[in-house]
Every structure is written in structure tokens, then in C-alpha cells.
C-alpha positions as CSV (number, residue, x, y, z in Angstrom):
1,X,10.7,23.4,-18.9
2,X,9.4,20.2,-17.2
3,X,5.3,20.3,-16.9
4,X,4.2,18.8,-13.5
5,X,0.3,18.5,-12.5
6,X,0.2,20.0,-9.1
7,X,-2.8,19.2,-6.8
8,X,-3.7,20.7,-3.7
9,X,-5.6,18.6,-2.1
10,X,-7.7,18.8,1.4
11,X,-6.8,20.4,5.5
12,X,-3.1,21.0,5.6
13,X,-2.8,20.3,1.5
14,X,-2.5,23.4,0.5
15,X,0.0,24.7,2.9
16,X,2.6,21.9,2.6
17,X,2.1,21.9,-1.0
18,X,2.7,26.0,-1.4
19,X,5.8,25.3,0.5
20,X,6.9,22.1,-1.7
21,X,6.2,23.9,-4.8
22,X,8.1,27.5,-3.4
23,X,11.5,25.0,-2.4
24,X,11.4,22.9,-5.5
25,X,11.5,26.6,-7.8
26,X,14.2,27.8,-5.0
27,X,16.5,25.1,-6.8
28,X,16.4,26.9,-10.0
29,X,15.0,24.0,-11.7
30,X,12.0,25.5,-14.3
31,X,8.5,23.5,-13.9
32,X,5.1,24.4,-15.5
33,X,3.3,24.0,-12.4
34,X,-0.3,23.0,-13.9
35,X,-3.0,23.5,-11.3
36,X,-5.3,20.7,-10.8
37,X,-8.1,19.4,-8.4
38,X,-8.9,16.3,-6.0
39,X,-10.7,15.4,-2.9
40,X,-13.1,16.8,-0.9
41,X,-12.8,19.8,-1.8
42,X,-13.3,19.3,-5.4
43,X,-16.2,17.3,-4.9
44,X,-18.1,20.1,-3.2
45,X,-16.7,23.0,-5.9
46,X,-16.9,20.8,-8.8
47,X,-19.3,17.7,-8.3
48,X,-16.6,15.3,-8.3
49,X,-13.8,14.4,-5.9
50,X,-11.8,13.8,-9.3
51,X,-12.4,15.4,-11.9
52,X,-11.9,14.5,-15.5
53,X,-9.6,17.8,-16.4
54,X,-7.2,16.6,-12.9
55,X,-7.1,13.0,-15.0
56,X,-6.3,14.6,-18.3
57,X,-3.5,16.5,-16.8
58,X,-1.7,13.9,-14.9
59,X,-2.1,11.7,-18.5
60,X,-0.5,14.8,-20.0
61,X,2.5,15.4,-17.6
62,X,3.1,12.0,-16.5
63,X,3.9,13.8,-13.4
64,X,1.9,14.9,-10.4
65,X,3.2,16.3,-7.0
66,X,0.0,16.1,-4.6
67,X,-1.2,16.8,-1.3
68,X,-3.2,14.4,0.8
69,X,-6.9,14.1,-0.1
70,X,-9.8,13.2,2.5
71,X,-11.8,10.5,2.1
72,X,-15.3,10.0,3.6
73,X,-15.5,7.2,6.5
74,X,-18.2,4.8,5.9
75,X,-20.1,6.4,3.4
76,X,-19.3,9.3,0.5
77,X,-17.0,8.7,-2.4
78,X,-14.0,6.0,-2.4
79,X,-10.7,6.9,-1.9
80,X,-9.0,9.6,-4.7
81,X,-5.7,7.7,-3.7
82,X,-6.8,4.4,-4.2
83,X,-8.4,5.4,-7.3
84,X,-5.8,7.5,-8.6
85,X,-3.4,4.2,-7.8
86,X,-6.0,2.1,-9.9
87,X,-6.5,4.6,-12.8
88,X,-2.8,5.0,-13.5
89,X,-1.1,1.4,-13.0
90,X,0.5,2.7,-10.3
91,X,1.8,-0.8,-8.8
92,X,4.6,0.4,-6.5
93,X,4.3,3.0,-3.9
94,X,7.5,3.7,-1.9
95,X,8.2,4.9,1.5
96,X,11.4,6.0,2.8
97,X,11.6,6.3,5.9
98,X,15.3,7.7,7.0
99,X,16.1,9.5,10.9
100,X,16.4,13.0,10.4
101,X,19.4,14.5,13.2
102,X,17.6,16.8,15.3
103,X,13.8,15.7,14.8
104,X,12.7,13.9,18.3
105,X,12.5,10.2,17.8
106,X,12.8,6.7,19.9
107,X,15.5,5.9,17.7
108,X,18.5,7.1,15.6
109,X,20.3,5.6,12.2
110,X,16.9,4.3,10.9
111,X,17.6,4.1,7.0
112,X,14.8,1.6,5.3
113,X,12.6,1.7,2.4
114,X,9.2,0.8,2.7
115,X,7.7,-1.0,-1.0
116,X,4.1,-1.0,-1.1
117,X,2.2,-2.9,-3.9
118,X,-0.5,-0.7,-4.6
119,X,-3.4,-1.4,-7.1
120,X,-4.3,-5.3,-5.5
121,X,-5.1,-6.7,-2.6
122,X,-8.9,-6.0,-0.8
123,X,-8.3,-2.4,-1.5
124,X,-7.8,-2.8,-5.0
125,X,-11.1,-4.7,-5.3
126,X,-15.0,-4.1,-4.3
127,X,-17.5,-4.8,-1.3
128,X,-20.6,-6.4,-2.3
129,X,-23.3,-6.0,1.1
130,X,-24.8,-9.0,1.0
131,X,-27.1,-8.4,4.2
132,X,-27.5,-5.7,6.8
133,X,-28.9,-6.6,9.6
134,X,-29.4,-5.0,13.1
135,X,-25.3,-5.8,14.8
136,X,-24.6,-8.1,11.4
137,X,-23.2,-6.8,7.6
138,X,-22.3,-9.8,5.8
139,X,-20.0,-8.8,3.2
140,X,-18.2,-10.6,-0.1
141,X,-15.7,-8.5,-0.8
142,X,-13.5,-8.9,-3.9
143,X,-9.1,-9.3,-3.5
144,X,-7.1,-10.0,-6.6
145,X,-3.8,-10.7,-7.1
146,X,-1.8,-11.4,-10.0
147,X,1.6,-12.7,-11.2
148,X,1.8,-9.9,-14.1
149,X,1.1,-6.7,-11.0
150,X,3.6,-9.0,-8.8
151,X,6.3,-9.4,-11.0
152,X,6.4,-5.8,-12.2
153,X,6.2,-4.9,-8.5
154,X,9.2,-6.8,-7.8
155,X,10.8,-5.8,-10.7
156,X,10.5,-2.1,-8.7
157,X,11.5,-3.6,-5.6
158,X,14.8,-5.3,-7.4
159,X,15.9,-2.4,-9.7
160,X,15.6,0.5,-6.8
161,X,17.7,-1.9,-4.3
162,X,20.8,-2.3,-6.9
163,X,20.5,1.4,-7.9
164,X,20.7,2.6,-4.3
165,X,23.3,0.2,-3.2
166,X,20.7,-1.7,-0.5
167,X,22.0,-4.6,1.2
168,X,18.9,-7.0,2.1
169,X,15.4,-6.9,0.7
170,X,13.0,-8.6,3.2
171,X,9.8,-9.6,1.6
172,X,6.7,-9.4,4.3
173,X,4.0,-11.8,3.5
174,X,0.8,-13.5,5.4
175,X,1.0,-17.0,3.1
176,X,0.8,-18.9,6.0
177,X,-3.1,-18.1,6.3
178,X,-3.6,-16.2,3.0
179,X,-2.7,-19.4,0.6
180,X,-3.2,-18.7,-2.3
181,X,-2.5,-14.8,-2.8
182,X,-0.1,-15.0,0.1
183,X,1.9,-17.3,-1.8
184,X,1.5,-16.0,-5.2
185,X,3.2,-13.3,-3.8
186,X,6.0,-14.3,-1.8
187,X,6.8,-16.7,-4.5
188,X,6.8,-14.3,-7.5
189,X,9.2,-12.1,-5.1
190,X,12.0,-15.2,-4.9
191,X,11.3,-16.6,-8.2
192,X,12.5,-13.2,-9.8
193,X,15.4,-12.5,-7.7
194,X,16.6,-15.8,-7.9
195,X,16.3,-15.3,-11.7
196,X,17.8,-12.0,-12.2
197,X,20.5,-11.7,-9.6
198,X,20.9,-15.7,-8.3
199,X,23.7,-16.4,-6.6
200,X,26.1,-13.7,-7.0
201,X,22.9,-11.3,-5.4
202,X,24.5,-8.2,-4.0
203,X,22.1,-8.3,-0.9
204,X,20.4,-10.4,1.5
205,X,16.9,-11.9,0.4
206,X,14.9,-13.2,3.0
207,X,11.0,-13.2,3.7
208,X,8.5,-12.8,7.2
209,X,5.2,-13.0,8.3
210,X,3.6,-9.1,8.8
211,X,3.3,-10.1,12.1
212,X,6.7,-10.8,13.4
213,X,8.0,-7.8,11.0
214,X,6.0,-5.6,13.0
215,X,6.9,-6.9,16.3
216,X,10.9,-6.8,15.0
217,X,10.8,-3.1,13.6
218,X,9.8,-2.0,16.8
219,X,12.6,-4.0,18.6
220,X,15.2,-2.7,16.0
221,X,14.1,-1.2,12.8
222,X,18.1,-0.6,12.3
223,X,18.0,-4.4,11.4
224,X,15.7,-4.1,8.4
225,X,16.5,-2.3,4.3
226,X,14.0,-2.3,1.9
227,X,10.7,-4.6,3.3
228,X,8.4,-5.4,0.1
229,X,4.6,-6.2,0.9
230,X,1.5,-6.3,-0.7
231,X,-0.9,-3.2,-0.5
232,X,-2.6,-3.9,3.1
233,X,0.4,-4.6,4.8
234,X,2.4,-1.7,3.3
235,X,-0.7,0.6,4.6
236,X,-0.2,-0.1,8.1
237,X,3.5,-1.0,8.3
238,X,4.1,2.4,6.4
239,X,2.8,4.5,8.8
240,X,4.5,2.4,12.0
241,X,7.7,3.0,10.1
242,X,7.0,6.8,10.0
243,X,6.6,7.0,13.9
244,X,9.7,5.0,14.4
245,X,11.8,7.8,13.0
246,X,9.2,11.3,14.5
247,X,6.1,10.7,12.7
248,X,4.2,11.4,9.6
249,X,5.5,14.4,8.9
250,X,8.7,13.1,8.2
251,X,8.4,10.1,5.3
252,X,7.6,11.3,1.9
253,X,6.5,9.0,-0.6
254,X,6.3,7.9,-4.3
255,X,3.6,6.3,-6.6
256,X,4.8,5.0,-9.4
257,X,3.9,2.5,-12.3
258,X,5.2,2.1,-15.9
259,X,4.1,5.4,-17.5
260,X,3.2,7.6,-14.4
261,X,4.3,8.9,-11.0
262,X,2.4,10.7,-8.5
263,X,4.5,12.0,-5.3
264,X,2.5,12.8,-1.9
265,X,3.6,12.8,2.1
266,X,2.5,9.6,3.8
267,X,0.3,11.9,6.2
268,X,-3.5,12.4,5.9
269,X,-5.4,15.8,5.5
270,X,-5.0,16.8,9.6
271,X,-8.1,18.8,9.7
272,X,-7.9,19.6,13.5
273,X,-4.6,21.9,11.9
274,X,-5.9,23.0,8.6
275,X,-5.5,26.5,8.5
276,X,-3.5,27.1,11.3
277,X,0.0,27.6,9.8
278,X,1.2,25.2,12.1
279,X,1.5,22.1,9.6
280,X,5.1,20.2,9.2
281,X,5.9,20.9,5.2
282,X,8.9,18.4,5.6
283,X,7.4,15.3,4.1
284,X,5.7,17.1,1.1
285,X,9.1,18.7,0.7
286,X,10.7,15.5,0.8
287,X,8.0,14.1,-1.9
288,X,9.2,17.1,-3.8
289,X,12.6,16.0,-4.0
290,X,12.2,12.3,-4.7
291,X,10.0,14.1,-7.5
292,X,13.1,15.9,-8.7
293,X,15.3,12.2,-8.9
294,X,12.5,11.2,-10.9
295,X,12.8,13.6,-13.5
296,X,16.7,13.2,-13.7
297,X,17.3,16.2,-11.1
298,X,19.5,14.3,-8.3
299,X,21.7,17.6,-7.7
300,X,18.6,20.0,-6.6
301,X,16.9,17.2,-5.2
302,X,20.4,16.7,-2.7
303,X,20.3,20.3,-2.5
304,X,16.9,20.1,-1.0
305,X,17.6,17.5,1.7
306,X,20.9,18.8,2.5
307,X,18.8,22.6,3.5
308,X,16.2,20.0,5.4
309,X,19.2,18.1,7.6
310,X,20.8,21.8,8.2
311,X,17.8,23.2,9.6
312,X,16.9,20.5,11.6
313,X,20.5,19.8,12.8
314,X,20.4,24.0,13.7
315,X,16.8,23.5,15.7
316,X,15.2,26.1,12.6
317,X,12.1,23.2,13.1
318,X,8.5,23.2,12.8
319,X,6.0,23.1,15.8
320,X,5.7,19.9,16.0
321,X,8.8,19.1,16.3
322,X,10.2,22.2,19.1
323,X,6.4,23.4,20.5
324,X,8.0,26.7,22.2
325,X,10.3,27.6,19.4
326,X,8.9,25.9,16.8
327,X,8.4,27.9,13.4
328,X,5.4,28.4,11.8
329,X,4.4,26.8,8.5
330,X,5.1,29.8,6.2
331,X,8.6,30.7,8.1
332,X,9.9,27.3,7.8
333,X,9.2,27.3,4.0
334,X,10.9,31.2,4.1
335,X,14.2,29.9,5.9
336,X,14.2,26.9,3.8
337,X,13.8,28.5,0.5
338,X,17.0,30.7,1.7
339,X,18.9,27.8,2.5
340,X,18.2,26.3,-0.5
341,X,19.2,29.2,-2.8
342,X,22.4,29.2,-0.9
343,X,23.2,25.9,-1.9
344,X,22.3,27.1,-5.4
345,X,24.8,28.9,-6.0
């Protein structure tokens, strides 16, 4: 039996992660699901939005399925993901972001994988107030970026795209204003593919400024693979990717670094829905399964996306996606859970 840290989180957490955790069991796969705390919530039950035991477990498992975690804007306590990223070395996050047949969307046969480095950059650093004056905060704020984080990022970057068959690998930089991290960056990124697959490469390697990349995936994202970018640019691209393909609620995504993983949806808390049964559980679920690759579980984890593109190709949807006939939260786990045990068998 596999031991996974299981954390709740904030709003809509508990309800996508309920249904994650019901759909991953469906499979027949046995996991210790240990219980564990983050976010707001935890900082008002507990005195801390995370908790030494939550730490301790996701040491012990190695393995943490979790559900999106508020932070405070402005002031309050920094950011459990961020932290979380920071605490366990988790350099890569990844994003895939795939069409789904039947959810509504501007645009069909989107298939790309969104690499995120994700303990540098401005976010992985500090902001010192310098002075704050009436309309002026002056601010020296702290970004680092290093060759060793880079190259194991890329290392990520390289190993997923010849494991999954990928055909071009487009690295998404700003160099030409950030000098010296910009092209620390970019040139770690062709330095080690050149290196390791030179020029035999099995796929296209080619580089762009965040700016045109944006412009470009909204032209045609079908033109793009797997885009690699440092932690800023894979915050915002990330979530421009998810509405390309019907939102948030849609893209699961994966933390991972050299001794730990953590799994959670690309979506925030959604307080405005918290409670409602009305949240999407797809991308949690979808977490779920890329959880299931990671622990060597590729047949339940098909099993599970195979139920998800059924029901969506058969209109069994969510709300959000159908807002007449749309099922509710805990009906859409049910009917999924079903389908899932069929393919069980």
C-alpha cells in the first residue's frame, strides 16, 4: 500500500479533493491517504498556514496530492505554494494543458505542456521596503538564478519530452532586457540539449521572448509542445494556456523536484463557490492521475482519463461547463467513480 499526504486545502479544496481522492480508490489502486493541513484554514485552526506535522508528512510520503491554498493579498502570511515549492526543491512544476472533446473552448487539438521553473526568480526571493511614502514604496527585492536549479530544470524539461514522444521544446525567455538571469537561463536550456541530444535531437529546439509567445499561443497554440520558462513567466503563461483549452478547471498540474512531488489543479481557492457543490473536480482529478504515473500506475491513471473524455464526450459535465444541465460537484464525482470501476474490471 502506497502512503500519500493528502491536503485539503482552502474554498473549493475540499470538494475537488474528496472527489480526487473517491476516483483515484475507484481504480482499485490501495493508498494510505494521510490527512494533512495548509492554508488559511490552518492558520486560523492551528496558528500556522503550514504546519510542521503537514511538513513531516510530505517528508515521510514523498508524495502529496493537494488542493489549492489561499494566500492573503498584500499583507498575511506568504504563499503555502511558493513555500512548499522552496521547502522541498521542487524546481519543475508542469502544466498540461490538452482539449478535452465536449468541454466549450475557442479552440480544438490543443496538446502542449507547460514547464515552469519553480523555486527562482522574484518569487523565489524577498522584498525589502525600503521607503513608504504617501503614492511611493520603494522596494529592493531579491531574484536569483542559478546554473545548478537551471540545469536540473532542464534536465526535467529534456527527460519528460523524449519519454512522451514531444516533437519541439520552445524555451520562453526575456534575455533581451533581463541580461544576466535572462541569459543564464536560456543559455543553460541550449547548452544541455545540445550536449545530451546534439544533432541527432528527436525534436525541434527553439527559443522566444514571453512576449511574442503569448501573442503566438493565442494566434495558434496548436503550433507550440512543451514551452520551458522560468517561474514568472510560467505563472502567467500557465493560466492563459488553461483558458485556451475551457479554463482552469481543466489543467492539472505537477510539482516535482529530486526527492518529492506535490500534485494540485492550476486553479485558486474560488471562494465566491466554496460550498456550493458547484465546483469543476476535473483538474484535481486530473492532478490525481498524473499522481498515479508518478508512482508507476500508468494503467489506472489511463483509466481515469479515459472515464473523464467519456463523460465529457456524453455531455455527463459539470456546471460550468453545461449551466442548465450541468451536474453538481458530488454527482459528477458519483458518475465518474462508476465509469471508472467499469473500466476496472
Amino acid at each position: 500500500m502506497r502512503k500519500v499526504t493528502l491536503i485539503s486545502g482552502d474554498g473549493i479544496g475540499p470538494e475537488v479533493i474528496e472527489a480526487a481522492m473517491r476516483v483515484v480508490n475507484a481504480t482499485g489502486v490501495l493508498i494510505h491517504w494521510k490527512i494533512a493541513y495548509a492554508g488559511v484554514n490552518a492558520a486560523k485552526n492551528m496558528g500556522n498556514p503550514l504546519p510542521e506535522e503537514t511538513l513531516e508528512s510530505i517528508r515521510a510520503t514523498g508524495v502529496a496530492l493537494k488542493g489549492p491554498c489561499g494566500t492573503p493579498i498584500g499583507g498575511g502570511f506568504a504563499s503555502v505554494n511558493v513555500e512548499l515549492r522552496k521547502r522541498f526543491g521542487l524546481f519543475a512544476n508542469i502544466r498540461p494543458v490538452k482539449s478535452i472533446p465536449g468541454a466549450r473552448s475557442r479552440y480544438e487539438n490543443v496538446d502542449l505542456v507547460i514547464f515552469r521553473e519553480g523555486t527562482e526568480g522574484s518569487y523565489g526571493g524577498k522584498e525589502t521596503v525600503i521607503r513608504d511614502t504617501t503614492g511611493v514604496v520603494q522596494v529592493r527585492g531579491e531574484s536569483i538564478t542559478t546554473r545548478a536549479i537551471c540545469t536540473k530544470f532542464f534536465w526535467q524539461v529534456l527527460n519528460y519530452a523524449l519519454k512522451h514522444n514531444r516533437k519541439k521544446i520552445t524555451i520562453v525567455h526575456k534575455a533581451n532586457i533581463n541580461k544576466e538571469a535572462g541569459e543564464l537561463f536560456l543559455n543553460t536550456g541550449h547548452k544541455l540539449f545540445e550536449a545530451m541530444v546534439g544533432e541527432k535531437s528527436p525534436f525541434t529546439i527553439e527559443d522566444m521572448i514571453v512576449d511574442n509567445a503569448a501573442q503566438k499561443l493565442v494566434l495558434d497554440p496548436t503550433q507550440f509542445d512543451v514551452l520551458a520558462m522560468n517561474n514568472e513567466h510560467g505563472d502567467i503563461l500557465s493560466d492563459l494556456c488553461a483558458g485556451l483549452v475551457g479554463g482552469l478547471g481543466l489543467v492539472p498540474g505537477a510539482n516535482v523536484g529530486g526527492d518529492c512531488a506535490i500534485f494540485e489543479a492550476a486553479h485558486g481557492t474560488a471562494p465566491d463557490i466554496a460550498g456550493k457543490g458547484i465546483a469543476n473536480p476535473t483538474a484535481m482529478i486530473l492532478s490525481a492521475a498524473m499522481m498515479l504515473d508518478h508512482l508507476g500506475e500508468n494503467n489506472a491513471a489511463d483509466r481515469i482519463r479515459s472515464a473523464i473524455g467519456h463523460m465529457y464526450r456524453t455531455k455527463q459535465v459539470t456546471r460550468d461547463i453545461d449551466s442548465e444541465g450541468g451536474l453538481d460537484t458530488q454527482t459528477f464525482a458519483n458518475v465518474l467513480v462508476e465509469e471508472v470501476k467499469y473500466l476496472s474490471r
